[in-house]
N, C-alpha and C positions, 0 to 999 in steps of 0.2 A: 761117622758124624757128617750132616748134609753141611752143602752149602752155606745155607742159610744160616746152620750155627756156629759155623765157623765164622763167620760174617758178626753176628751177633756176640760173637766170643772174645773179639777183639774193638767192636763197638762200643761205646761209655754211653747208652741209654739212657744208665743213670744221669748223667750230666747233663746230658741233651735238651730234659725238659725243666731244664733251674739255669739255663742260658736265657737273655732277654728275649731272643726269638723263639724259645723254646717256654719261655713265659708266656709269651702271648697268643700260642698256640693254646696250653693249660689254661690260662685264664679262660680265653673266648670259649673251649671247649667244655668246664664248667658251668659254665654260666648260661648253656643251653640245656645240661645235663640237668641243673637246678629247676630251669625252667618248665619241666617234665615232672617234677617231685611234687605231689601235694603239700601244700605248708605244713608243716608239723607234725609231720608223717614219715614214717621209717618206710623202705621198699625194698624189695630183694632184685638185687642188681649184678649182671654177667657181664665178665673185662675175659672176652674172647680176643687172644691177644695179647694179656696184660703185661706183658715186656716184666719191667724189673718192680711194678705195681706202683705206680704215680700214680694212676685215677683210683684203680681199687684200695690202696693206702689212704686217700683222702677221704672215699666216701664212705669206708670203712670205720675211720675214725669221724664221722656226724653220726654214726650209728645204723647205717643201714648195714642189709643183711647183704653182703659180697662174696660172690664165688667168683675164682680168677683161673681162665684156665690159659695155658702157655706151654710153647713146644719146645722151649730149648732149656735146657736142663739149668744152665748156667744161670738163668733169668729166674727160674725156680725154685733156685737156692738164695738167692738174692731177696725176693720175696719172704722164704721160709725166716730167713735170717733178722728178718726186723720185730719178729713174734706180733704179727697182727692177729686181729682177730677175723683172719679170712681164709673160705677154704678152697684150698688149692689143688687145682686136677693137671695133669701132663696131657696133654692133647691137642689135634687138629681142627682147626675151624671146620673141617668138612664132615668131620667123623665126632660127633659129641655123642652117642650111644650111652653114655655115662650119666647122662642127667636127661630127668624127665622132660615131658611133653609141658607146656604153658605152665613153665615155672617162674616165670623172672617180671616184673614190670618195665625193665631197663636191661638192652642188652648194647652194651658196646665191642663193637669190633673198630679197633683202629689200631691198624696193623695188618690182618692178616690177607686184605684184599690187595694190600701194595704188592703180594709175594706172591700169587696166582696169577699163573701168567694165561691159561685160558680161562674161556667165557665161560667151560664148565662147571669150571673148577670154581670162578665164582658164583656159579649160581648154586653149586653144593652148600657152598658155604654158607649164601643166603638165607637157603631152603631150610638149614639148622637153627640157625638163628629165629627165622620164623618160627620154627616147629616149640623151640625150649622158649617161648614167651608169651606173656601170658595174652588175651584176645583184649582190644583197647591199651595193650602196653606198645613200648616205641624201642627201635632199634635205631643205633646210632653208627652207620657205616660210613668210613673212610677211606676216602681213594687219594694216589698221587696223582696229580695232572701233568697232561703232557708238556702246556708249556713251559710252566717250570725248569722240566727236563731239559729242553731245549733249550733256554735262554742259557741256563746255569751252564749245565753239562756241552752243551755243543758250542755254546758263545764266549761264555765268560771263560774255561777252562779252554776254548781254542782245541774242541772236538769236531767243528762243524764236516773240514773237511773232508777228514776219517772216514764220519757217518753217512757222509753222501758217494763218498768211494766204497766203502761196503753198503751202500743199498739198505741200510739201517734206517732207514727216513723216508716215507712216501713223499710225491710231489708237494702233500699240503704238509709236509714236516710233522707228518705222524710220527715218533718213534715206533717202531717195528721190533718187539721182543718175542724172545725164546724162551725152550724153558730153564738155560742156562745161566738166563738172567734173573740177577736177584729179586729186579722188580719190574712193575708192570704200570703203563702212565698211559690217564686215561685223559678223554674229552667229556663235557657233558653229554652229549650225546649217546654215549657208549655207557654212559649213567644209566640214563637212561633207559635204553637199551633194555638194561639186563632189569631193569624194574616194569617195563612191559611184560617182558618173557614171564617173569613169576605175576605179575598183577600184583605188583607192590601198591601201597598207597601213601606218598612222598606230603608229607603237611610241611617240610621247612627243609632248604639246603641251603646250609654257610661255608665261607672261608673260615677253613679254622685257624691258617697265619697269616693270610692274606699277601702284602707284601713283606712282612716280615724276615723272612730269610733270606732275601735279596739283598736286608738292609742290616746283614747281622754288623756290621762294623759301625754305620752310621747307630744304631742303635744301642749300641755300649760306649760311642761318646756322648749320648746323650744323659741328662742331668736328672735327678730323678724327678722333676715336675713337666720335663716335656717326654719322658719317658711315657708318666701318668697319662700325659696327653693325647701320648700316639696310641695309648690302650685302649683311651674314648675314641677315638676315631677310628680304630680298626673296628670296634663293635658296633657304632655307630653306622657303615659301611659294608662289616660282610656279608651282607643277602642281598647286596647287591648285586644286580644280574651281569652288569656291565665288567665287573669285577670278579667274579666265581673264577672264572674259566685258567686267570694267572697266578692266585693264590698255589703255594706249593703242595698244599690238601685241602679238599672236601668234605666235608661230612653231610651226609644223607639222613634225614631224621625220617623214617619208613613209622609207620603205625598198622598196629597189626591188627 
């Protein structure tokens, strides 16, 4: 068993995204996915990644056509267990050999780029993703950002020190991982980056929590009409550029 499923084995995924900041991550992240769908139109859509199937359960039940592919067994069975009507592959974001060339209108990965710790290793994963979608269809990739990491993880939990005594942190407070680490935090830049390298072509990037899991405690004493209200403002807000960078994920909307 890697890492990573051990990680995920003792993780509540499930729960994660039915928290309020885990609401408003689903929410805003629908509601781009929607944005993508022809009105009144069914479309064959890839949840590379699909954890315990939040996205592909939802879009699954509107009636599109959903294949879910996911590497930890645990998350698999979890999925098998709800009897959707989706169909399910075991597999690496980097390695899809299992499903054809431009099959999909919509391909999400959110997840798998957080756990690639090199640039190769992202661009493998890209390069699949491109390859299984169909030409004019859109991929929906998601990164963790680095400040995040660093306010949360080195500030708030009182890691700063640690991290700058092991050399964990460039001068401009990069986090610096391995491949021992579960995950991997990026900048726009390094976005970027890896969408030069392939010759991506990026039409829209949002916060998909925004500030929201900074605010997880302010946000479950909230009432449910200013709750309502922080949902309109976070959508209202995440493309914004001023903003992207401290949101705790990204998602890259690429067209293919």
């Amino acid at each position: 068993m890697t890492e990573l499923e051990k990680y995920y084995n003792k993780f509540n995924e499930e729960h994660r995204l039915t928290t309020r900041h885990g609401l408003v991550e689903f929410n805003t992240s629908m509601k781009f996915i929607h944005d993508y769908i022809p009105q009144n139109e069914k479309v064959k859509i890839l949840d590379i990644g699909a954890g315990t199937g939040r996205y592909s359960v939802a879009l699954s039940r509107e009636g599109h056509d959903v294949t879910a592919v996911e590497l930890v067994k645990r998350n698999l069975q979890t999925i098998e267990a709800k009897h959707e009507k989706i169909k399910l592959w075991p597999g690496n974001a980097m390695d899809l050999h299992f499903l054809p060339d431009s099959v999909f209108d919509i391909t999400i990965m959110f997840g798998p780029l957080y756990h690639l710790q090199s640039e190769e290793e992202k661009l493998k994963a890209l390069r699949e993703a491109v390859r299984v979608t169909k030409k004019g269809g859109h991929i929906f990739a998601a990164y963790i950002m680095n400040e995040y990491s660093i306010l949360t993880y080195c500030f708030t939990q009182h890691h700063i020190k640690e991290c700058m005594e092991n050399k964990t942190l460039t001068e401009s407070f990069k986090a610096l991982t391995t491949e021992k680490d579960l995950y991997s935090y990026l900048r726009l830049e390094d976005i970027n980056r890896l969408n030069e390298k392939l010759n991506l072509k990026r039409v829209k990037i949002f916060a998909q929590d925004g500030p929201s899991d900074y605010m997880r405690k302010i946000l479950n004493e909230m009432d449910e009409q200013e709750f309502e209200y922080f949902q309109q403002y976070h959508l209202a807000t995440c493309e914004r550029s001023e903003l992207l960078g401290a949101s705790s994920h990204l998602v890259d909307i690429i067209e293919v």
